[in-house]
C-alpha positions in Angstrom: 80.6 -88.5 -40.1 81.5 -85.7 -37.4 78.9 -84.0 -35.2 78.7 -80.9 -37.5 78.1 -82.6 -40.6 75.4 -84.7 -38.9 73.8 -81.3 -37.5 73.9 -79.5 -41.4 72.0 -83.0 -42.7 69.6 -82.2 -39.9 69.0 -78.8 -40.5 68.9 -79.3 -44.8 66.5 -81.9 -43.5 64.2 -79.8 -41.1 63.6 -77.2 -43.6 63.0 -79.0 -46.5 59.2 -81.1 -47.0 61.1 -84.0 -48.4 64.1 -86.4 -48.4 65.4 -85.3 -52.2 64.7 -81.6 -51.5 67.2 -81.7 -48.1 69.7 -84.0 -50.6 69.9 -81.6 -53.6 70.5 -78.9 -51.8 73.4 -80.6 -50.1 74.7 -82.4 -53.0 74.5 -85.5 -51.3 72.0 -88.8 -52.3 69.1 -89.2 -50.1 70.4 -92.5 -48.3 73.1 -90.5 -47.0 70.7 -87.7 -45.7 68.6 -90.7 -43.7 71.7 -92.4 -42.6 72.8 -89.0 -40.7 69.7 -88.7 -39.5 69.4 -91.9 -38.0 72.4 -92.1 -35.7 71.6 -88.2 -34.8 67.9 -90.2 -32.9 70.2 -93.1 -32.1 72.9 -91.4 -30.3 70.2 -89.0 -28.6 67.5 -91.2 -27.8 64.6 -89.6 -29.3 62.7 -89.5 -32.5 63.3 -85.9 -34.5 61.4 -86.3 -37.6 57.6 -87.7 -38.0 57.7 -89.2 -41.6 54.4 -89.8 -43.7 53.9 -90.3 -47.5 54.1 -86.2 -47.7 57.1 -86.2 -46.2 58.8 -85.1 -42.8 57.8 -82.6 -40.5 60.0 -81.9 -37.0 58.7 -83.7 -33.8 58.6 -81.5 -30.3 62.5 -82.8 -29.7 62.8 -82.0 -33.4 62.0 -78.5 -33.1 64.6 -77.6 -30.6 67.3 -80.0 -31.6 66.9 -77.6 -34.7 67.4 -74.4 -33.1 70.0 -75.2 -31.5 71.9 -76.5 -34.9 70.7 -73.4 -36.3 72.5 -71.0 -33.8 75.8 -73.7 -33.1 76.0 -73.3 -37.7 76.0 -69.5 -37.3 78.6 -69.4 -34.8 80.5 -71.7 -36.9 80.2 -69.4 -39.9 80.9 -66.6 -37.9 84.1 -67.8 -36.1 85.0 -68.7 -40.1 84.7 -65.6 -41.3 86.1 -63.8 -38.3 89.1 -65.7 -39.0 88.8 -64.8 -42.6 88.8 -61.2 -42.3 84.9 -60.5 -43.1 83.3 -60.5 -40.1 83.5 -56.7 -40.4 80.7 -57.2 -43.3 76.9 -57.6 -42.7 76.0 -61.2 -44.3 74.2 -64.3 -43.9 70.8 -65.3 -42.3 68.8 -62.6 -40.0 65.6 -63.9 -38.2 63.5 -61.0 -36.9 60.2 -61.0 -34.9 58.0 -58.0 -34.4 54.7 -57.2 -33.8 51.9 -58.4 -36.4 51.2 -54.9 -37.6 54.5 -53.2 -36.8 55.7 -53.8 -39.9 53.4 -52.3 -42.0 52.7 -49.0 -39.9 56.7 -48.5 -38.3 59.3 -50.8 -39.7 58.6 -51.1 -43.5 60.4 -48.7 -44.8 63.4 -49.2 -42.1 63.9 -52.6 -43.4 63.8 -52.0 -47.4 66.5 -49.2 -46.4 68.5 -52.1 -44.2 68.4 -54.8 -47.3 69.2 -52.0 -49.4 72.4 -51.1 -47.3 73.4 -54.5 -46.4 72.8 -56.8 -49.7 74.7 -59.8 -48.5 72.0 -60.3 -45.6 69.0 -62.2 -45.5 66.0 -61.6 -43.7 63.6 -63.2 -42.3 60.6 -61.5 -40.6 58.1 -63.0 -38.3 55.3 -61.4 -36.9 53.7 -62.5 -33.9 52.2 -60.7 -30.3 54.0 -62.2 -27.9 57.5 -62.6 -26.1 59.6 -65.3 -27.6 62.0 -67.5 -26.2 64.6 -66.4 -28.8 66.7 -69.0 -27.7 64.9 -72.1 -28.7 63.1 -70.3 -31.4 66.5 -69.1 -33.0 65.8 -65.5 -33.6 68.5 -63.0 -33.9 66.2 -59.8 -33.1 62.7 -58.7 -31.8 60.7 -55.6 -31.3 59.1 -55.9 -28.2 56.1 -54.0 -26.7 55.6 -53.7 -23.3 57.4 -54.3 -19.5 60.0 -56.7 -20.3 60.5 -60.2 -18.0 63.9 -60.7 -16.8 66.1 -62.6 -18.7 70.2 -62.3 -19.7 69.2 -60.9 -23.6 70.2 -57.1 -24.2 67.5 -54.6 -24.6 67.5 -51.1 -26.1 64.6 -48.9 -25.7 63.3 -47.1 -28.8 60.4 -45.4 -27.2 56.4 -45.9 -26.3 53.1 -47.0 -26.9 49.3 -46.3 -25.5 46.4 -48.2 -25.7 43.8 -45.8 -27.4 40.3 -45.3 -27.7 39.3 -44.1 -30.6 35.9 -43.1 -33.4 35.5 -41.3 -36.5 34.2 -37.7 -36.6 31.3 -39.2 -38.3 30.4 -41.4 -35.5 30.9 -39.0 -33.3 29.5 -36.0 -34.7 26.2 -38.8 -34.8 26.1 -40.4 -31.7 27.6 -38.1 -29.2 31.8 -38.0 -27.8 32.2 -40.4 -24.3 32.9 -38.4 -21.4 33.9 -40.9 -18.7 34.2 -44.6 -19.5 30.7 -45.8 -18.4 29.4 -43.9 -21.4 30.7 -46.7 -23.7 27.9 -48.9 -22.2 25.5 -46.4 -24.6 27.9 -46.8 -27.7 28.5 -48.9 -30.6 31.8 -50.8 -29.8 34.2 -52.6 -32.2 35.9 -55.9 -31.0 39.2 -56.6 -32.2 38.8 -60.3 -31.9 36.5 -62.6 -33.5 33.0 -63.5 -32.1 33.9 -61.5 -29.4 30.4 -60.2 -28.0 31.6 -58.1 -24.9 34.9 -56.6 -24.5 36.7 -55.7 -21.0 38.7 -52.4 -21.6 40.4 -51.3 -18.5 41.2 -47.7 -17.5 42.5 -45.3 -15.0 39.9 -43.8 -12.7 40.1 -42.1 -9.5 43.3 -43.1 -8.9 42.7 -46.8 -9.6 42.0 -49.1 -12.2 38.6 -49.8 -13.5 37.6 -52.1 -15.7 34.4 -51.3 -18.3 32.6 -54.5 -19.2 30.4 -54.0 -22.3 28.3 -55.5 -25.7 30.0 -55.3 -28.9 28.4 -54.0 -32.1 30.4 -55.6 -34.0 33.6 -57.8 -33.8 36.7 -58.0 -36.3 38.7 -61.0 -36.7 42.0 -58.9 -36.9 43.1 -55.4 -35.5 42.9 -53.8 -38.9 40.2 -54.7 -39.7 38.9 -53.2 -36.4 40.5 -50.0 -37.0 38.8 -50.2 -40.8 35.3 -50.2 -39.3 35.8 -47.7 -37.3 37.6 -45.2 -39.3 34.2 -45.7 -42.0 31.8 -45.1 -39.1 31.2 -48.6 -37.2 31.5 -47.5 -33.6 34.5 -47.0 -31.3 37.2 -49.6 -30.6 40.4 -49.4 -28.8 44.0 -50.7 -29.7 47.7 -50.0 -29.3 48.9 -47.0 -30.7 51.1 -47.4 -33.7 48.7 -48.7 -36.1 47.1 -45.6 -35.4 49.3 -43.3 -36.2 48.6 -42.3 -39.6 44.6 -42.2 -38.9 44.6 -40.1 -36.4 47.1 -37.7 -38.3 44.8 -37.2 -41.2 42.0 -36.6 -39.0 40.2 -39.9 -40.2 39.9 -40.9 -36.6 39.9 -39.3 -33.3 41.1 -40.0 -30.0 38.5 -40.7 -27.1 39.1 -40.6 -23.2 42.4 -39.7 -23.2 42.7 -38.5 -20.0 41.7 -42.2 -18.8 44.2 -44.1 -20.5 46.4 -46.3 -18.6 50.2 -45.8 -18.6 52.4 -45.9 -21.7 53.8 -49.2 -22.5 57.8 -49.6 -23.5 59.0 -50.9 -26.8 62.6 -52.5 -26.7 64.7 -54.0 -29.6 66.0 -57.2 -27.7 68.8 -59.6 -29.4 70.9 -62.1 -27.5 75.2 -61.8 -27.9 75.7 -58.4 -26.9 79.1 -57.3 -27.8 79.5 -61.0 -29.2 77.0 -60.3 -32.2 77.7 -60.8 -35.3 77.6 -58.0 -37.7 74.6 -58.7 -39.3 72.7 -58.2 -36.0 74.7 -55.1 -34.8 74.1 -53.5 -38.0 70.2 -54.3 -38.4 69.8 -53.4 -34.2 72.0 -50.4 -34.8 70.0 -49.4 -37.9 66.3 -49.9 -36.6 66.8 -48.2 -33.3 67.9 -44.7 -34.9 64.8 -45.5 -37.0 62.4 -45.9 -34.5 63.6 -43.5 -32.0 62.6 -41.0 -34.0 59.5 -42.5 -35.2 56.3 -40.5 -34.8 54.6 -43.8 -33.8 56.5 -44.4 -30.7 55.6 -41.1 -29.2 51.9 -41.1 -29.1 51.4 -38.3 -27.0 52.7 -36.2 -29.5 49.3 -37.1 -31.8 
């Protein structure tokens, strides 16, 4: 059996919880699945699968073996149908990451409207804070807030994001509008993370950066539910600006210590061929920067 055949065992395998799931779906039996499998750790020299009476989950090695079978499969299928005519056409696997609440506030509607245009792609959405190594991970695309390290993917910046304070009218009307950031130590503030009983928010003050160290009155296990508290009255808590957007539009919420915020933070859509992309990426990147270019959310001074 060839190297490629070997690597679409290992991947049936890898994404599969057991030996007949990874075997149906190739149309193969089960001892020919395992036999694949073992002169892939054989010829390598490591282990790729821990196997239990549950089934098999990927070891460390495992884990990038697979995403590097993953993106060497797509190639394949792209230089196949290249040659076939249909690379022109949008289809096939698309993994995107973006920010946890990004897609509910920004990018819902973008990517109904994408599946809608381009039926013969699949997507796959992740949502995660943090920079990916889309490499090892296998993603296609990501939405990426903030100053971007320097690597060799391709970026295209769709616009920007603050870190805002922000109340209710209620609370405010109540217990009195911050003037300067040491007035938070006299508020009720709203953690974003959980059993967090101080927060550190840092500002820009004097021409330098200050840091406010304060009690929390209450903290939220995730952002929205945060921003929920607050917009019914809890205190004030601060975030990034797009999940926001539509409270401080309707008036539910209102933005605190503006002039104290720090500087605006770039969002980039990031992928990793360039002009080597295949369709399916070009035409979700192309597609998703138009849409967030002229998103409201990703030009907060605007609110």
């Amino acid at each position: 059996m060839d190297r490629y055949h070997e690597m679409l065992m290992f991947e049936a395998l890898s994404e599969h919880p057991s030996l007949a799931a990874a075997a149906r779906r190739l149309d193969v039996s089960g001892p020919t699945v395992m036999r694949a499998i073992a002169r892939l750790e054989a010829r390598l020299g490591v282990p790729l699968l821990l196997r239990s009476t549950r089934g098999v989950s990927l070891t460390e090695a495992g884990a990038g073996f697979m995403a590097d079978c993953s993106r060497i499969l797509r190639a394949v299928e792209d230089a196949e149908a290249s040659a076939k005519g249909s690379h022109v056409q949008a289809q096939g696997n698309l993994t995107v990451l973006m920010p946890l609440l990004f897609s509910r506030y920004v990018m819902a509607s973008m990517l109904t409207d994408y599946m809608n245009l381009y039926p013969e792609v699949k997507v796959f959405a992740q949502y995660h804070d943090r920079f990916p190594n889309m490499h090892e991970e296998g993603i296609d695309v990501a939405v990426l807030v903030g100053n971007l390290p320097s690597s060799s993917l391709i970026a295209r910046h769709v616009g920007h994001v603050r870190s805002m304070v922000c109340s209710s009218p209620a609370y405010l009307a109540a217990h009195g509008e911050p003037g300067v950031p040491q007035d938070l130590a006299n508020h009720r503030l709203v953690a974003t993370h959980a059993y967090r009983d101080r927060v550190q928010w840092d500002f820009h003050q004097d021409g330098e950066l200050n840091h406010i160290k304060a009690k929390t009155r209450i903290s939220c296990a995730t952002v929205q539910a945060a921003i929920d508290a607050t917009a019914h009255g809890a205190g004030i808590t601060r975030c990034l600006s797009y999940p926001l957007y539509e409270y401080l539009n309707s008036g539910r919420l209102r933005r605190v210590l503006q002039p104290y915020e720090l500087p605006a933070l770039p969002v980039h859509v990031v992928y990793r061929e360039g002009r080597r992309a295949s369709m399916r990426v070009r035409s979700f990147v192309d597609h998703i920067v138009e849409g967030l270019r002229e998103h409201p959310a990703m030009q907060p001074d605007a609110l």
